[in-house]
N, C-alpha and C positions, 0 to 999 in steps of 0.2 A: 729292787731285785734281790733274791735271795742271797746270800752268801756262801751257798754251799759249802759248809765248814770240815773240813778233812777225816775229822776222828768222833767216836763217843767221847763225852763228858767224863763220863764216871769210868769205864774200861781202859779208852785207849786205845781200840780197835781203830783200824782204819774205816772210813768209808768211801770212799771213790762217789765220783759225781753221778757217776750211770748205777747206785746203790739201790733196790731195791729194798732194803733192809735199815736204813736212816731214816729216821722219826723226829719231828722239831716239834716245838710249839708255839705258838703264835710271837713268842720273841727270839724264835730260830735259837733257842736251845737245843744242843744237837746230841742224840744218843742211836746207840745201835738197837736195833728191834725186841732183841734178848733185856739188855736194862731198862728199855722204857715200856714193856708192857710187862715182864716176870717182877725182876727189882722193884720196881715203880708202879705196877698195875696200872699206867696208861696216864699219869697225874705226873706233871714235870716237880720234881725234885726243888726245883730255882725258886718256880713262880706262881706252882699250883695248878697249871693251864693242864689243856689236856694235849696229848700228842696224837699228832698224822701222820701218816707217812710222808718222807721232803719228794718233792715232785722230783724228776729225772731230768737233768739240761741234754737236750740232742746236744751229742757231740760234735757236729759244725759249729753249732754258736757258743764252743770251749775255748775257742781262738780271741773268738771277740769279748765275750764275756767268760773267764775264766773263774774257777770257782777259788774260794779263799784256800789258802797255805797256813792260814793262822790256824794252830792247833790248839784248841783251850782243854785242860786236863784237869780235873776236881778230884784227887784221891780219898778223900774223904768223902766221897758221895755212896759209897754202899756202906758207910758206919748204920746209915738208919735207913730204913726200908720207908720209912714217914718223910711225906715231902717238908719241906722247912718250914715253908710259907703259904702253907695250904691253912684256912681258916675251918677250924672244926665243927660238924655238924652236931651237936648234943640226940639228933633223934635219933642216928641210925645206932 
């Protein structure tokens, strides 16, 4: 189950769980739509993966399965516009 994680990585923004606008990637790395396609051009910063938009939890099942409170915050993540751990293509 996802963890719905509260905030962007790199800003700090909030995201609420009903967000249209939160984007992960396959290790639910979590940013706001603005850093992970503008900042980022769509390639997670962490791990190189590409981002989707995080699904929406109907809000009935926020009771039972409530989304994470854990805020993770990376302020150095807009130093470089280049993901960390992305492995470089030599041809393009």
């Amino acid at each position: 189950m996802l963890e719905m994680r509260p905030n962007c990585e790199c800003c700090g923004n909030d995201l609420l769980p009903a967000s249209e606008h939160a984007m992960i990637c396959s290790f639910e790395c979590t940013f706001c739509e603005a850093c992970a396609l503008q900042r980022f051009h769509g390639v997670c910063p962490n791990c190189g993966g590409e981002f989707t938009r995080r699904p929406v939890r109907p809000a009935p099942l926020l009771d039972k399965y409530p989304a994470s409170t854990k805020r993770v915050h990376n302020p150095v993540c807009g130093e470089s516009d280049r993901p960390r751990n992305r492995a470089v293509d030599n041809n393009q």
